[in-house]
C-alpha positions in Angstrom: 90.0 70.9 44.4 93.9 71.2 44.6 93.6 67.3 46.4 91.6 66.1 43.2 94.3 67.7 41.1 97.5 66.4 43.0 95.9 62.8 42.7 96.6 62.4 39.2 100.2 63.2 39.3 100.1 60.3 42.5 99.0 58.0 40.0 100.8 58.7 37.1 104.3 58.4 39.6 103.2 55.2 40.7 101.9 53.8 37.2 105.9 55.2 36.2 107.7 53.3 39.6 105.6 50.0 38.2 106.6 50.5 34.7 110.5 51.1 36.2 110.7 47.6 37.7 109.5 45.9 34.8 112.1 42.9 33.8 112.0 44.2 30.2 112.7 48.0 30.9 116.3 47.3 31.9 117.3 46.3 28.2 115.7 49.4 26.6 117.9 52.4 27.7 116.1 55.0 26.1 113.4 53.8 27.3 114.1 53.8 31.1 115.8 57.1 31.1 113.1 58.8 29.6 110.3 57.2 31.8 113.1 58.5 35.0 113.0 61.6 33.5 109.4 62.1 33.9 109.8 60.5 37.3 112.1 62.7 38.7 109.9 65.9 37.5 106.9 64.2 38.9 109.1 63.5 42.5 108.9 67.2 44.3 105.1 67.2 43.3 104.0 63.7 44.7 106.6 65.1 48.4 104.6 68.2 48.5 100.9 66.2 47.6 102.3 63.6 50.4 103.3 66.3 52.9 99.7 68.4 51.8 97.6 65.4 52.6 99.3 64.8 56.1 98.7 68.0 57.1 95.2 68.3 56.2 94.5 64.7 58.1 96.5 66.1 60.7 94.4 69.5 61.3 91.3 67.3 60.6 92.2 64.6 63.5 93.1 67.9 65.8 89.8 69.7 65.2 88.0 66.4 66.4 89.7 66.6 69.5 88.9 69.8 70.6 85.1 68.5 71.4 87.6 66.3 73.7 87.6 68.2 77.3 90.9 66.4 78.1 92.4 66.7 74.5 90.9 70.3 73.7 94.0 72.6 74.8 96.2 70.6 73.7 94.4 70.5 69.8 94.0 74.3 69.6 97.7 74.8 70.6 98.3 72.4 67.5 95.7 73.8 65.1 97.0 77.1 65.6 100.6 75.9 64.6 99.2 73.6 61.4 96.3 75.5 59.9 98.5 78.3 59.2 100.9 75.9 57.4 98.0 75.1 54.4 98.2 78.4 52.5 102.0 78.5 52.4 102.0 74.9 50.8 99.3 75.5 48.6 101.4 78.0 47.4 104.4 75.7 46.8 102.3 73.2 45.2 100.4 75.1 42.9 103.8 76.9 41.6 105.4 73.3 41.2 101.7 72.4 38.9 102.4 74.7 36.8 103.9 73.3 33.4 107.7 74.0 33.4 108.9 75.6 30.3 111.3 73.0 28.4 113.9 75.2 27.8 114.5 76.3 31.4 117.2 73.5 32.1 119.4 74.5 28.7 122.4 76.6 28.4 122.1 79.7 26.5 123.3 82.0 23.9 124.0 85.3 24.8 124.4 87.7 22.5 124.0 91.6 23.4 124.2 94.3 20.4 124.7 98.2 20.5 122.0 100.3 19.1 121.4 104.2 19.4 124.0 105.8 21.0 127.6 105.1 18.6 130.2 104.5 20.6 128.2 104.7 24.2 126.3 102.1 23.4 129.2 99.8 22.4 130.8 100.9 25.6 128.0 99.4 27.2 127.4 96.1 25.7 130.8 95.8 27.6 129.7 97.2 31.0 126.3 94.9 30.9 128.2 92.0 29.3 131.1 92.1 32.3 127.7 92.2 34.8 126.6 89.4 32.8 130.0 87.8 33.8 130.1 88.5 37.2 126.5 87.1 37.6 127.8 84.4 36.2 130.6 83.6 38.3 128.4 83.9 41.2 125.8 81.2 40.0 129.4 78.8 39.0 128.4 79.1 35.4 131.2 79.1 32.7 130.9 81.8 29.8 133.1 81.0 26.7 133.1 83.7 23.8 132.0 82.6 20.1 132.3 86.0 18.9 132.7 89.3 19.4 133.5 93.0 17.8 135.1 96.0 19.5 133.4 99.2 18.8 136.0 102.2 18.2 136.3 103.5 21.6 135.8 100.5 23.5 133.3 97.9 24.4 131.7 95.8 21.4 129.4 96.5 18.7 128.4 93.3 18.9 129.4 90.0 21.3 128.4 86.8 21.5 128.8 84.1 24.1 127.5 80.3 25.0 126.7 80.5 28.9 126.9 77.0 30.3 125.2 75.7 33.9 122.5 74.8 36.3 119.4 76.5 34.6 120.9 79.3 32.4 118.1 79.8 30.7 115.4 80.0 33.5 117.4 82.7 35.1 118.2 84.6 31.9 115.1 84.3 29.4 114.0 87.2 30.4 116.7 89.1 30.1 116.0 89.5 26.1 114.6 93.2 25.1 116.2 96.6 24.7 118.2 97.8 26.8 118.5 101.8 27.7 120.9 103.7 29.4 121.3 106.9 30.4 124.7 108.4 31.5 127.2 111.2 30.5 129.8 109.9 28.1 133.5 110.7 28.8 133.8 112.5 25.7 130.8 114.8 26.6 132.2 118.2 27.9 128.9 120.0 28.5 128.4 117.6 31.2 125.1 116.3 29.3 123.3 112.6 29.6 123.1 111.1 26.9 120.6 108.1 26.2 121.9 105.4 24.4 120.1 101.6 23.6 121.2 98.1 23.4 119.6 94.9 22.5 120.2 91.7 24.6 118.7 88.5 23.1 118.8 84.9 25.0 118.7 82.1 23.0 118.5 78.6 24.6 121.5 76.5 23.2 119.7 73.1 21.1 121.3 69.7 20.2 122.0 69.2 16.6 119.2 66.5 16.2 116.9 69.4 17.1 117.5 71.9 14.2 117.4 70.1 10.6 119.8 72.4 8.2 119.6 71.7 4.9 122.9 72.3 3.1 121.6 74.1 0.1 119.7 76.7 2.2 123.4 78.0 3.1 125.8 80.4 1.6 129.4 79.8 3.4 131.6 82.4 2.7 135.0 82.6 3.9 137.4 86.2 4.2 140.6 87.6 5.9 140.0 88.3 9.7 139.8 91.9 10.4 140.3 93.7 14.2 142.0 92.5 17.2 143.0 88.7 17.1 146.4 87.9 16.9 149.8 87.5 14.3 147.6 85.4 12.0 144.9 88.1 11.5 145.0 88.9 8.0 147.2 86.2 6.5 144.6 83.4 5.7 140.9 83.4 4.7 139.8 82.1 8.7 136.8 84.0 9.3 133.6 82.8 8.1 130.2 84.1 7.5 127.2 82.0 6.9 123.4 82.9 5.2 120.7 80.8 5.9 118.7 82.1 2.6 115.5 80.7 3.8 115.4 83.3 6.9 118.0 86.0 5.8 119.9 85.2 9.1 123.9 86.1 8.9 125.9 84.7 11.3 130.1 85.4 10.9 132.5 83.9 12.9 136.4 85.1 13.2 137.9 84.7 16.8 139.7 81.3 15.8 142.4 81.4 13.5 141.2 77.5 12.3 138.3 78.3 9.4 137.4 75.3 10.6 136.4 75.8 14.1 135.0 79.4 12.8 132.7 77.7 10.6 131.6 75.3 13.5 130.8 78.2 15.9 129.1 79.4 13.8 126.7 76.7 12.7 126.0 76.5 16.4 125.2 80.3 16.4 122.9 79.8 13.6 121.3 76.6 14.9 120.3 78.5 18.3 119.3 81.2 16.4 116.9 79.3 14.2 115.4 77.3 17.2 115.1 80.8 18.7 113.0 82.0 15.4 110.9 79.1 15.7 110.2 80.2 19.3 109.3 83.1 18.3 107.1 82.7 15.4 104.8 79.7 17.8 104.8 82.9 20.3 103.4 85.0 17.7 100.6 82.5 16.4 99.3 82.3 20.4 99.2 86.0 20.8 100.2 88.1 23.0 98.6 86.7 25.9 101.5 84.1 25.4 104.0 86.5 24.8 103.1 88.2 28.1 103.0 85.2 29.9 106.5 84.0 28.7 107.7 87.7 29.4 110.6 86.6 27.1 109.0 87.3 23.7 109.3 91.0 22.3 113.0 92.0 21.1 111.7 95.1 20.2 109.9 96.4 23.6 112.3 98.8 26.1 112.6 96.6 29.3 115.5 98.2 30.8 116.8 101.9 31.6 120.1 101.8 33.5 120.0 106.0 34.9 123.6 106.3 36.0 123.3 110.0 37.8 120.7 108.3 40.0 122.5 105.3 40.3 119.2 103.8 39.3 117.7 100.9 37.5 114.2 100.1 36.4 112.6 97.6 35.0 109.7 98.6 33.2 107.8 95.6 32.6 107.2 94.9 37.0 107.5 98.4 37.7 110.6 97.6 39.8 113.1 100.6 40.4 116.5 99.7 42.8 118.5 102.6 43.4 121.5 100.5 43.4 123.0 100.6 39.8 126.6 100.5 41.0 126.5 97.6 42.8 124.4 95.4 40.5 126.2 96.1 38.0 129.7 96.4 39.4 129.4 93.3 41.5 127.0 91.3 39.1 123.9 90.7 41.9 121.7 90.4 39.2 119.2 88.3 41.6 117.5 91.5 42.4 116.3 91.9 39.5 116.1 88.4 38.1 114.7 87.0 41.3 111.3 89.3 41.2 111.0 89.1 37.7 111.1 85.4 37.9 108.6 85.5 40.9 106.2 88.0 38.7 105.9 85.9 35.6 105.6 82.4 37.4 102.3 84.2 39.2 101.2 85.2 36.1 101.3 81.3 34.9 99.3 79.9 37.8 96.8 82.7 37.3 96.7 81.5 33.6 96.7 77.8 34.8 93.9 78.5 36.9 95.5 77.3 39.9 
């Protein structure tokens, strides 16, 4: 069965290697590097297939010989070492079958928001966004800030960043939900936890070719920069907000003191955010057996709770619970959460595969 699968991607690599040393190929560019493209996907599949069928001819020739008085210790000492082998490369195989989602090699847009909770909850959108950071800096990712606003007593009401690197978006996606915590604010005398909610929503940066704006669906409005930014807040009409009227989606953009590179943040914002809505939407007209599959649909659904007096975290959707708050947080080893989240959603796509 899993042979009779694995075939097809053999042929298709080899119909691709015939098409790549074609005399012709060399002068059409976009051509070859899309055919490559598909090539080098197609490359761990056709090892594995390769390295599968070996094996099996292997434990095949062996179990021949064990009718063989001369060869038959020799070919259960080696059955006993290969056989084992086939279920953990079944395993790898079928995982590398399954279709990968396009988005999982782009960068991302972070962009975390306080909810419930006042001033707790913009305090932290700046504790999870500094773990987000730190996470970052372990994977060698670089994190620049398109925008961002402090909340009162610290932390932001709202922040937004462009994380850029090796598969952002495969590690993050499901990162996107509402976030709780649980904790007892500094300015709480009674000693009391308070429970406070954020929302974190990942959405994959997109080329410019990919989202078609129209310029009459926008309203560009531009204002004095207010907060924290520098002598030059408050002296010229830099910020800028942008409507998409279609959708109702505001972006505003006032870290930079040129309008001009406000406004093109900006449009970047909104273009992720529009590809992100489109995402959406096709999730919604699957159903929610796609949703759950994806695991990075519903913005609305509590993933999270962060119980600081337990020095707990739990994530609702795998039933995971780390006692270990402190240091995931503090030192950013967001792998142990990511890692089994990752693992739990790609079983749930070779179950749906039928692999």
């Amino acid at each position: 069965m899993l042979q009779s699968k694995l075939q097809t991607f053999i042929k298709r690599y080899n119909e691709l290697t015939e098409k790549l040393s074609a005399p012709d190929i060399s002068s059409d560019i976009k051509k070859m590097t899309e055919l490559s493209k598909e090539q080098s996907h197609l490359l761990p599949i056709v090892d594995k297939a390769n390295e599968y069928s070996t094996l099996l001819q292997d434990i095949k020739d062996n179990r021949e010989m064990v009718n063989d008085p001369e060869m038959a210790e020799l070919a259960k000492e080696e059955l006993r070492e290969l056989e084992p082998k086939v279920s953990v490369l079944e395993d790898e195989i079928r995982a590398l079958l399954v279709p990968q989602d396009p988005n999982d090699d782009r960068n991302i847009y972070l962009e975390i928001r306080a909810g419930a909770g006042g001033d707790e909850a913009a305090i932290f959108v700046g504790n999870l966004f500094a773990a987000y950071t730190r996470y970052a800096e372990l994977k060698g990712w670089k994190i620049e800030i398109m925008s961002a606003s402090e909340g009162d007593a610290g932390g932001h009401k709202e922040i937004i960043a462009l994380v850029k690197g090796e598969k952002v978006y495969s590690y993050l996606k499901h990162e996107s939900g509402i976030h709780r915590v649980q904790r007892v604010p500094a300015t709480e005398s009674q000693g009391r936890v308070h429970t406070s909610a954020i929302t974190v929503a990942i959405m994959p940066e997109v080329d410019d070719v990919e989202i078609d704006i129209n310029p009459s669906d926008l309203k560009i409005d531009v204002m004095r920069s207010s907060g924290c930014g520098g002598q030059s807040v408050n002296t010229t009409d830099s910020a800028v907000r942008i409507t998409h009227l279609p959708t109702g989606l505001v972006v505003t953009n006032q870290d930079q003191k040129s309008q001009h590179k406000n406004k093109e943040k900006a449009m970047k914002v909104l273009k992720a955010r529009l590809y992100d809505l489109e995402m959406q939407e096709k999730m919604e007209a699957d159903g929610a057996a796609r949703k759950e599959q994806v695991g990075s649909g519903d913005r609305s659904g509590r993933i999270r709770t962060y119980n600081y007096p337990q020095n707990r975290i739990s994530d609702h959707r795998i039933n995971l619970t780390l006692y270990r708050l402190n240091e995931i947080l503090g030192a950013g080893y967001m792998d142990e959460i990511i890692e089994p989240l990752q693992a739990h959603y790609q079983a749930e796509k070779i179950k749906d595969a039928g692999l």
